[in-house]
TIMITOR-51609 format. One record per residue (C-alpha): residue number from 1; residue in three letters; x, y, z negated. Coordinates in steps of 0.05 Angstrom, whole numbers, always signed. Example, Ala and Ser with C-alpha at 12.3 -4.5 7.8 and 13.67 -1.06 7.14 Angstrom:
TIMITOR-51609
+-----+-----+--------+--------+--------+
:   k :   r :     c1 :     c2 :     c3 :
+-----+-----+--------+--------+--------+
:   1 : Ala :   +246 :    -90 :   -156 :
:   2 : Ser :   +273 :    -21 :   -143 :
+-----+-----+--------+--------+--------+
//
This chain:
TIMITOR-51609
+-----+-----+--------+--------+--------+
:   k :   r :     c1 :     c2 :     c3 :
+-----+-----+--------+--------+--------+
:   1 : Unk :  +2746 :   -299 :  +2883 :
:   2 : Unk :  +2796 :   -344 :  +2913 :
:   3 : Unk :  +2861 :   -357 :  +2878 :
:   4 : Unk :  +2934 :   -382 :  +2907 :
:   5 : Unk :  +2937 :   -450 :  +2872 :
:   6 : Unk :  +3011 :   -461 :  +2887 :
:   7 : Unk :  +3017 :   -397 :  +2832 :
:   8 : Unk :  +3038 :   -403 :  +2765 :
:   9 : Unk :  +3002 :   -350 :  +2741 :
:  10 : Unk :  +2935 :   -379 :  +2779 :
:  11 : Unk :  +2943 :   -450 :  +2739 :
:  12 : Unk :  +2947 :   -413 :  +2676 :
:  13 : Unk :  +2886 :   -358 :  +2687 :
:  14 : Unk :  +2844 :   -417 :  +2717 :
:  15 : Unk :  +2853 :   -468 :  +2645 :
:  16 : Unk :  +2845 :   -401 :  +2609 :
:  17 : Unk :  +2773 :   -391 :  +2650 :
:  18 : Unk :  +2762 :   -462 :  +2637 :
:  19 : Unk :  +2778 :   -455 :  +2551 :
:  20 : Unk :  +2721 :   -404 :  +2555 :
:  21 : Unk :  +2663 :   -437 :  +2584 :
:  22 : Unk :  +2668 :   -413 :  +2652 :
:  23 : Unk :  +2663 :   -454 :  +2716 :
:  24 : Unk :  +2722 :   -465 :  +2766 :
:  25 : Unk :  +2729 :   -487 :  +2835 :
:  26 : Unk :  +2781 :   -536 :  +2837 :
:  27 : Unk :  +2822 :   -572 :  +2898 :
:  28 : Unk :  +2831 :   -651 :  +2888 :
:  29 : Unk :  +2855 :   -697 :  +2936 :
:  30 : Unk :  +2794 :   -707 :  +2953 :
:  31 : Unk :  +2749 :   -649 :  +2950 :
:  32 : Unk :  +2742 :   -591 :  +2916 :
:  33 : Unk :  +2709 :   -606 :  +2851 :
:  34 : Unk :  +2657 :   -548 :  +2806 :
:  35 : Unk :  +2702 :   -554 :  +2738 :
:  36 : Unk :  +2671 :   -543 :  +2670 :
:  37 : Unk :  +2704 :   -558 :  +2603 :
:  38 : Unk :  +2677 :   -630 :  +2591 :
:  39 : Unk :  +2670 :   -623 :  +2515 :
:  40 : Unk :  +2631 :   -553 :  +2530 :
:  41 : Unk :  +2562 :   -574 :  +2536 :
:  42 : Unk :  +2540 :   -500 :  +2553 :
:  43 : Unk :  +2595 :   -498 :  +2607 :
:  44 : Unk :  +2571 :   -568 :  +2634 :
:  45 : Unk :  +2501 :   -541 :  +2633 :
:  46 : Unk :  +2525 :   -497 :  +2675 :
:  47 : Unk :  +2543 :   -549 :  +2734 :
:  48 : Unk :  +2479 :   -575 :  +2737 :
:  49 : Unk :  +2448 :   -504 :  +2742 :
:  50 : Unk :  +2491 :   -477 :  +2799 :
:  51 : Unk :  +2491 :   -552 :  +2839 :
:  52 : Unk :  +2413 :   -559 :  +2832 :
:  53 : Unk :  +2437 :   -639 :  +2805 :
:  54 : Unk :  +2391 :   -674 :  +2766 :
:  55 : Unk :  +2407 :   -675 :  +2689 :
:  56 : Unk :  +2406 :   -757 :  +2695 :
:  57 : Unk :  +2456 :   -757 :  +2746 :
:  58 : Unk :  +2532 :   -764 :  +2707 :
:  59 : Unk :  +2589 :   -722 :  +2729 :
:  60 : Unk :  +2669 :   -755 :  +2733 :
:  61 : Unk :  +2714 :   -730 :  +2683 :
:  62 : Unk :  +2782 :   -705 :  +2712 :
:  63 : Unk :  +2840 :   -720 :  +2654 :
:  64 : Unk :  +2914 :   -697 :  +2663 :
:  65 : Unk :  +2937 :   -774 :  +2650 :
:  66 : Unk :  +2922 :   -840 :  +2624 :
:  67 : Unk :  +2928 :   -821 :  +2550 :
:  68 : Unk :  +2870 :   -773 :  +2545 :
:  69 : Unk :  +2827 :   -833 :  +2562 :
:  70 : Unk :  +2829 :   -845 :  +2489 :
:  71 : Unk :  +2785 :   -793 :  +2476 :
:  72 : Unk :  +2732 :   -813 :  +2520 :
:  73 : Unk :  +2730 :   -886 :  +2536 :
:  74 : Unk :  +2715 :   -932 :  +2468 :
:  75 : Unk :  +2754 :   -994 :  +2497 :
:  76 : Unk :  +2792 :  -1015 :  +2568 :
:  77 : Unk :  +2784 :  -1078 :  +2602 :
:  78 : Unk :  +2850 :  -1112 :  +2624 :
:  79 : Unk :  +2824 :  -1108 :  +2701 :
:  80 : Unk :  +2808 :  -1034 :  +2689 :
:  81 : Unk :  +2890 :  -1014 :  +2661 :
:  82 : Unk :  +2917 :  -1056 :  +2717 :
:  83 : Unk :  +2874 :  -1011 :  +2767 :
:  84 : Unk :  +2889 :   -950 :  +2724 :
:  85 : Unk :  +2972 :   -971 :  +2734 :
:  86 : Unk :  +2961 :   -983 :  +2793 :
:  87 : Unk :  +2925 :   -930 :  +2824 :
:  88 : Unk :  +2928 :   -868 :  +2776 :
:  89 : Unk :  +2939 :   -809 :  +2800 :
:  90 : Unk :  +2905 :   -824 :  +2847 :
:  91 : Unk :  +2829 :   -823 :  +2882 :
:  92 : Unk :  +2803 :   -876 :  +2837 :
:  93 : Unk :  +2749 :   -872 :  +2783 :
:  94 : Unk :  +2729 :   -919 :  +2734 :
:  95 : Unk :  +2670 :   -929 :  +2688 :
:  96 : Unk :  +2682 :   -945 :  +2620 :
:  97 : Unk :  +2646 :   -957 :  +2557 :
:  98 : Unk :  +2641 :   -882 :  +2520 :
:  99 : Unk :  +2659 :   -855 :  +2451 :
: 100 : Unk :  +2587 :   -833 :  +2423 :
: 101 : Unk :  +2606 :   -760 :  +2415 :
: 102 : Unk :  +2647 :   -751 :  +2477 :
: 103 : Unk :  +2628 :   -719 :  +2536 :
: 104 : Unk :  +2548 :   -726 :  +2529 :
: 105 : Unk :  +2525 :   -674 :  +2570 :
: 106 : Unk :  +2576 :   -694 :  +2635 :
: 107 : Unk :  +2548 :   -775 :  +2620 :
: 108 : Unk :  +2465 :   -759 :  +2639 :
: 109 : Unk :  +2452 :   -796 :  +2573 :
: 110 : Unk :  +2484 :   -866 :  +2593 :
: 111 : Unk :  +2546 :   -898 :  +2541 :
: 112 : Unk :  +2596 :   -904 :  +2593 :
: 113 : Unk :  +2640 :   -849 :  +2623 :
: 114 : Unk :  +2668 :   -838 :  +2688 :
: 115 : Unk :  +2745 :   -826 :  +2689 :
: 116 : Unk :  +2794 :   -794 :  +2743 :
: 117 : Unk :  +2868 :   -776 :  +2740 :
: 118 : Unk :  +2879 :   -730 :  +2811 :
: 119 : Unk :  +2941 :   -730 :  +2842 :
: 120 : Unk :  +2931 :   -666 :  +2878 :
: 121 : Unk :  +2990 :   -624 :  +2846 :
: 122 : Unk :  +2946 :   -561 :  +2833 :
: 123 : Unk :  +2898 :   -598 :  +2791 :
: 124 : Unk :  +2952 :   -637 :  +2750 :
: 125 : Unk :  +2978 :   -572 :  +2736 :
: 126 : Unk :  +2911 :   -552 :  +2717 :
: 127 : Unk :  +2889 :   -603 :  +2679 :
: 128 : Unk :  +2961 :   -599 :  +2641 :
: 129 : Unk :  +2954 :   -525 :  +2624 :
: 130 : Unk :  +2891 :   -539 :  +2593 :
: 131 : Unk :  +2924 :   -592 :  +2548 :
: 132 : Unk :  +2971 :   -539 :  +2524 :
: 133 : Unk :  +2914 :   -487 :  +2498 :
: 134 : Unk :  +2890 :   -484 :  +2438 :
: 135 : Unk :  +2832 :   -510 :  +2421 :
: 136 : Unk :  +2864 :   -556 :  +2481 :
: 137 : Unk :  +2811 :   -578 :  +2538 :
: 138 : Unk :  +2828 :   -649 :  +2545 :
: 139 : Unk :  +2782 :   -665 :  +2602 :
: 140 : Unk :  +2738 :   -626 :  +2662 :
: 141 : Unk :  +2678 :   -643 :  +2692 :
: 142 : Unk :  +2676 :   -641 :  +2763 :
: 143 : Unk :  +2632 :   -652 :  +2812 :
: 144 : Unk :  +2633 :   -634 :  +2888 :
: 145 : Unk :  +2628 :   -563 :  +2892 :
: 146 : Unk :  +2569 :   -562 :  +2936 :
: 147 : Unk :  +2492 :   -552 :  +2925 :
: 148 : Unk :  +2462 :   -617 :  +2901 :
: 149 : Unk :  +2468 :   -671 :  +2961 :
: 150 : Unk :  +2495 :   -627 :  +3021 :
: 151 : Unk :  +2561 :   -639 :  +3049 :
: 152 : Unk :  +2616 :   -633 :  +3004 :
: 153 : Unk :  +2673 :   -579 :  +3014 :
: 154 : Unk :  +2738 :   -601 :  +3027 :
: 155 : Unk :  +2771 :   -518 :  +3032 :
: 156 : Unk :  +2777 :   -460 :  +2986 :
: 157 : Unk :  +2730 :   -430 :  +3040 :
: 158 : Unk :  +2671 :   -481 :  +3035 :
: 159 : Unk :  +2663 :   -469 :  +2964 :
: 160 : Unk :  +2668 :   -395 :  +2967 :
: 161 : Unk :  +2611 :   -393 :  +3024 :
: 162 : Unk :  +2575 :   -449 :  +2989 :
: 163 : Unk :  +2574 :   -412 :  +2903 :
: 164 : Unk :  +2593 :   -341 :  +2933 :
: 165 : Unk :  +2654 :   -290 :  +2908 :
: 166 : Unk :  +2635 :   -297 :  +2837 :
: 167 : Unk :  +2654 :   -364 :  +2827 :
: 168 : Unk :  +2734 :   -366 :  +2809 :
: 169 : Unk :  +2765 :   -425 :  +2863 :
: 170 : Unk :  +2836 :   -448 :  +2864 :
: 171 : Unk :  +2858 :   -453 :  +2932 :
: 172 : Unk :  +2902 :   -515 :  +2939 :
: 173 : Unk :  +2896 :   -525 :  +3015 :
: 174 : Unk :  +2856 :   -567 :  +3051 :
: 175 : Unk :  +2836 :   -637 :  +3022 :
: 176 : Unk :  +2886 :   -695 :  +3044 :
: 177 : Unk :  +2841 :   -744 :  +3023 :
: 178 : Unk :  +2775 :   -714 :  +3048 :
: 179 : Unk :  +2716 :   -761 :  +3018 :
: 180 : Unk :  +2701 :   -771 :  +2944 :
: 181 : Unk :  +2730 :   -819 :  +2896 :
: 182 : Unk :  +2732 :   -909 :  +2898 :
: 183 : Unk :  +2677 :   -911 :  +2837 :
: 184 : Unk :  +2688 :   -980 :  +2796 :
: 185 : Unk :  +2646 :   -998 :  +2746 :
: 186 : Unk :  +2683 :  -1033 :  +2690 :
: 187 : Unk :  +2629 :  -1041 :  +2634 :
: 188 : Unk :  +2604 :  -1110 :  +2660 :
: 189 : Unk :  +2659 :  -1152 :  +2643 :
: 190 : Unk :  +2679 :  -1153 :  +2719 :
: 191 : Unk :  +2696 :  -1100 :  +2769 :
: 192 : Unk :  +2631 :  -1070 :  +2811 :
: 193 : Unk :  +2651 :  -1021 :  +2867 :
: 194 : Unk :  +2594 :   -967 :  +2861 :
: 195 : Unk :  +2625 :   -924 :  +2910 :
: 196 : Unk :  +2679 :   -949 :  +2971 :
: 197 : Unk :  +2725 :   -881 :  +2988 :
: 198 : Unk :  +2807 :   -890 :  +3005 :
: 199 : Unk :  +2820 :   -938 :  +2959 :
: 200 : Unk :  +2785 :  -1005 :  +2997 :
: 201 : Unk :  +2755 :  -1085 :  +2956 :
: 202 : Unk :  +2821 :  -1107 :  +2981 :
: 203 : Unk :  +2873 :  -1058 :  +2948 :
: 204 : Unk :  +2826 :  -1071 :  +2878 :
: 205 : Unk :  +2841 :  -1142 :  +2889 :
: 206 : Unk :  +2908 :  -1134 :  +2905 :
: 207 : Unk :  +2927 :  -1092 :  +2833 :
: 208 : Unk :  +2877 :  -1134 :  +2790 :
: 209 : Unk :  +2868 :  -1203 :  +2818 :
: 210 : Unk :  +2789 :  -1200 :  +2817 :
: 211 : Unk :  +2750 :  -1186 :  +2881 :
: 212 : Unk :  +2695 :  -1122 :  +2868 :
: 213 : Unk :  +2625 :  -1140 :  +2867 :
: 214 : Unk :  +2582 :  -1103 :  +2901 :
: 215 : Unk :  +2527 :  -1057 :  +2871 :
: 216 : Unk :  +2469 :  -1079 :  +2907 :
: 217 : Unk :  +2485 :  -1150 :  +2858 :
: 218 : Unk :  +2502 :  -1117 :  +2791 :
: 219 : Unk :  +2478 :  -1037 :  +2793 :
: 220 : Unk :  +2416 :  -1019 :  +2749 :
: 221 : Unk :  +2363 :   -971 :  +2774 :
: 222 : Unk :  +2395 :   -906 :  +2737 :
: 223 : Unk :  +2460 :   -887 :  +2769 :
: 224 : Unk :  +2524 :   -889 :  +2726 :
: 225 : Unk :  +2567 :   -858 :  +2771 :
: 226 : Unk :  +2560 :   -793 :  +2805 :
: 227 : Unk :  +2546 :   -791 :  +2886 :
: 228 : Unk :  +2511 :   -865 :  +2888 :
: 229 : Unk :  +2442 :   -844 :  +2914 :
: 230 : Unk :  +2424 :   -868 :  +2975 :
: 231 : Unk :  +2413 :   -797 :  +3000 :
: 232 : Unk :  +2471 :   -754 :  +2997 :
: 233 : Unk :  +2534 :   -714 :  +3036 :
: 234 : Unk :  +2478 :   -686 :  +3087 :
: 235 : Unk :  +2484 :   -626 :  +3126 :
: 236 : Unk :  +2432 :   -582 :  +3146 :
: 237 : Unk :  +2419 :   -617 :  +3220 :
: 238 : Unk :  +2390 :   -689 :  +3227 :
: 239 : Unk :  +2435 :   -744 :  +3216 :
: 240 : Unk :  +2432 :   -794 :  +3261 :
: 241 : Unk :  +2488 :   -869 :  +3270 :
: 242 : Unk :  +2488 :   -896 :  +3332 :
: 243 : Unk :  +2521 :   -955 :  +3370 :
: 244 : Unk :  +2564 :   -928 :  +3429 :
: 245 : Unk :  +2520 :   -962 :  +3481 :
: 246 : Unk :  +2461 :   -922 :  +3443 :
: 247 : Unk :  +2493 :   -869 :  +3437 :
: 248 : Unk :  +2515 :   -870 :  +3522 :
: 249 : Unk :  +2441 :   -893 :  +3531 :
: 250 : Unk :  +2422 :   -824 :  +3491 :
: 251 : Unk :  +2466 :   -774 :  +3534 :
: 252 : Unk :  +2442 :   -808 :  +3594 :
: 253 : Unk :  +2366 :   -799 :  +3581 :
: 254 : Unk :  +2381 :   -731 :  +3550 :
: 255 : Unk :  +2407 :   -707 :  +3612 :
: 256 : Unk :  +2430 :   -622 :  +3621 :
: 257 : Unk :  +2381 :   -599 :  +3568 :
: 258 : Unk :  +2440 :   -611 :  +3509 :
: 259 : Unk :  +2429 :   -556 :  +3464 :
: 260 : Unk :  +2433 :   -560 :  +3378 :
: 261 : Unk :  +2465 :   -625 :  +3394 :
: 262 : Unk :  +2526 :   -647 :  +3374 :
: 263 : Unk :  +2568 :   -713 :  +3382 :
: 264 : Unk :  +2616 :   -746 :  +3330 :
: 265 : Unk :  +2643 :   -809 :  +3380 :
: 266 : Unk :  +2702 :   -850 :  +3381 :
: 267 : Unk :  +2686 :   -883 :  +3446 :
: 268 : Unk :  +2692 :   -846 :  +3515 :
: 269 : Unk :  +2626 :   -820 :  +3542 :
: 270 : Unk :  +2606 :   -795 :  +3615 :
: 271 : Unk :  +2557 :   -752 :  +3646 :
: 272 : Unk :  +2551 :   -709 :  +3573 :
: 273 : Unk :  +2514 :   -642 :  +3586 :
: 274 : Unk :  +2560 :   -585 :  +3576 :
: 275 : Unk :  +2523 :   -558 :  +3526 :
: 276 : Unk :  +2523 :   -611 :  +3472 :
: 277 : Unk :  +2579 :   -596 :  +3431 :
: 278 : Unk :  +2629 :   -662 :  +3436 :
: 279 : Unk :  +2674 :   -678 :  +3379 :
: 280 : Unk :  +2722 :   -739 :  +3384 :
: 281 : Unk :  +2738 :   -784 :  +3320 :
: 282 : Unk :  +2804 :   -805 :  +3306 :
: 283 : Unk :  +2809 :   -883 :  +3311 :
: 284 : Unk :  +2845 :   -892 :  +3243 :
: 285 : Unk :  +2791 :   -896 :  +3180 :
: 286 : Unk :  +2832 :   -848 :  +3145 :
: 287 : Unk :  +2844 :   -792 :  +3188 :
: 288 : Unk :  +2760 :   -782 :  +3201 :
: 289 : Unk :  +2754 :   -789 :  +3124 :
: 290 : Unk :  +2798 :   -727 :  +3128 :
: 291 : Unk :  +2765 :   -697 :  +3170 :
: 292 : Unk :  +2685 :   -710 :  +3163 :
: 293 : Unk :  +2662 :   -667 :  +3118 :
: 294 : Unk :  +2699 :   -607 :  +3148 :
: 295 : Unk :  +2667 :   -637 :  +3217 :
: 296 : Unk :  +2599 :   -638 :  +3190 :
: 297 : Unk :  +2605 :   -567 :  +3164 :
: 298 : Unk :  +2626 :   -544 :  +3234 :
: 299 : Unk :  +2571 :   -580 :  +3269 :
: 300 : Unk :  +2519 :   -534 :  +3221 :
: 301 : Unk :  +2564 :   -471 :  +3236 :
: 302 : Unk :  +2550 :   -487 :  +3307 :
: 303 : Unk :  +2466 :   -485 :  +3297 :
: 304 : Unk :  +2469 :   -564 :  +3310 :
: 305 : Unk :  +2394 :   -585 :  +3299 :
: 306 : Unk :  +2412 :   -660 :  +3317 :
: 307 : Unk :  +2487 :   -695 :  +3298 :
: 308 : Unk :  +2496 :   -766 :  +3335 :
: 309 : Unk :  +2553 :   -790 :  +3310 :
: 310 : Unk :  +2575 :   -863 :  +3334 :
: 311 : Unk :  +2573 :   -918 :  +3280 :
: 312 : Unk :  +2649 :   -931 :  +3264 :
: 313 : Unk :  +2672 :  -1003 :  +3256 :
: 314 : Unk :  +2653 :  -1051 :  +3200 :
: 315 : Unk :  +2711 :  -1072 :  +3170 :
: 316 : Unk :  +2744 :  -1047 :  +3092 :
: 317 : Unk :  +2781 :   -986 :  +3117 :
: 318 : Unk :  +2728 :   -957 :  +3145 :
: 319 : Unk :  +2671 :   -968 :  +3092 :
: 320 : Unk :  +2679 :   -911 :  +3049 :
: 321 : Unk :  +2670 :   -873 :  +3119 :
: 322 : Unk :  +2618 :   -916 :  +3134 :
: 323 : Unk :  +2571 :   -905 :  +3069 :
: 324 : Unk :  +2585 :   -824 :  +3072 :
: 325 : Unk :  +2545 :   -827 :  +3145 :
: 326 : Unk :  +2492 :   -876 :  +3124 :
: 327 : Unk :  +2476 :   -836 :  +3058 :
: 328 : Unk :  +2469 :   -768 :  +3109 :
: 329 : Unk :  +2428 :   -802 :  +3160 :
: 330 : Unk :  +2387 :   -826 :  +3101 :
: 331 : Unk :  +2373 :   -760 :  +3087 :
: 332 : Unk :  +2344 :   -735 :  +3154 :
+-----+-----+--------+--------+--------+
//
């Protein structure tokens, strides 16, 4: 069931559903998240079950504000509260050393914690109302709310046709954001961007003075952040990047025969057939991070068997872009 998140009364039944254990579908600004109580281990449980996500695999814990990090995070580094002033609310997440007896089952059995303060206004509101309860819920677990590794949802709709009309899902619009979370890990004595998203290496540099390392130099074999597997954000067709002179060279050789194809291209193209469905991508980074997920979800709606999308420029602002379409072609 789909509720109107801008209602009062929808805030206060969703923290309520939340106090007892239940699961929630829940807008951010940057998707919708599956919300559990993160203290509940049952209700976390419960996340995994529904996603199909590997036990090992830790969730981010959504808190209303940077004062409930207390009860999760044993100690902040300096770089890690300048980011936090800096960029909270906002579509950051940070990994911090945990409390031993917080949030074990949203960690997959790892001492650090991932942290998020959304600025959507329907999850503040949320994530306040469950403050206010008694017992109080001081933090949610919330991962994509999408089967394990497809593409995540970005409307009130795509979680309702992805969990069904069982699962309770405030609707809070569509995403403004529209790809997951900037992932830093700050348990290594130096900031390590795990996952690029809207927040780019040069605006962490900017707000804390030390350039991100990358996690192909620092990252250990078990993930300590959620959606870092190479794999991931894939829809149901084949995944495939392309240069635009490939991707010309493609259409070309393809010639009328065009069906279950579709094209994700910020370049002009000629001689397409008309049946390959044609999509163009906006030239700014953020307006496709908008837009992709909702664009990849359309693409399957269509019975696309193939998606060529063309490779989008390598410079900061487009990277988070950039790693959501490598990790889905790496799943074809």
């Amino acid at each position: 069931m789909i509720l109107d998140g801008q209602l009062a009364a929808s805030v206060h039944a969703a923290a309520a559903a939340l106090q007892r254990g239940e699961l929630l579908g829940l807008p951010t600004e940057t998707v919708y998240g599956l919300a559990a109580d993160s203290d509940n281990d049952a209700a976390v449980a419960q996340i995994f079950a529904a996603k199909g996500r590997p036990a090992n695999h830790p969730l981010i814990v959504h808190v209303a504000d940077a004062q409930a990090i207390t009860r999760y995070a044993k100690e902040v580094p300096l770089f890690a509260q300048q980011l936090m002033d800096a960029f909270w609310p906002g579509p950051l997440t940070l990994i911090l050393p945990r409390l031993p007896d917080a949030a074990k089952a949203s960690t997959g059995g790892q001492d650090s914690v991932g942290l998020r303060c959304p600025s959507h206004p329907v999850a503040h509101a949320v994530l306040k109302a469950c403050q206010q309860l008694s017992p109080p819920v001081w933090g949610v677990s919330a991962p994509s709310a999408n089967k394990f590794g497809r593409v995540s949802p970005t409307t009130a709709q795509h979680v309702a046709t992805e969990f069904g009309d069982d699962l309770l899902v405030l609707d809070g619009g569509a995403c403004e954001v529209g790809i997951e979370s900037t992932i830093v890990d700050c348990t290594r004595g130096v900031p390590v961007l795990l996952r690029p998203g809207a927040i780019t290496r040069d605006d962490i540099e900017r707000a804390c003075g030390q350039r991100p390392l990358s996690k192909e130099e620092l990252l250990a074999h078990t993930p300590r952040a959620s959606g870092t597997l190479l794999a991931h954000y894939a829809p149901n067709a084949k995944v495939r990047l392309m240069a635009a002179p490939q991707l010309q060279s493609a259409l070309d050789l393809l010639g009328a025969d065009g069906r279950n194809i579709a094209v994700y291209h910020r370049s002009a193209l000629r001689n397409a057939s008309k049946d390959v469905h044609l999509r163009a991508m906006p030239q700014q980074a953020l307006a496709t991070a908008r837009e992709l997920f909702g664009t990849l979800r359309d693409f399957d709606a269509l019975g696309a068997k193939l998606i060529w999308i063309e490779t989008p420029p390598d410079s900061a602002d487009w990277e988070g872009v950039r790693d959501r379409l490598q990790r889905a072609a790496a799943a074809a």
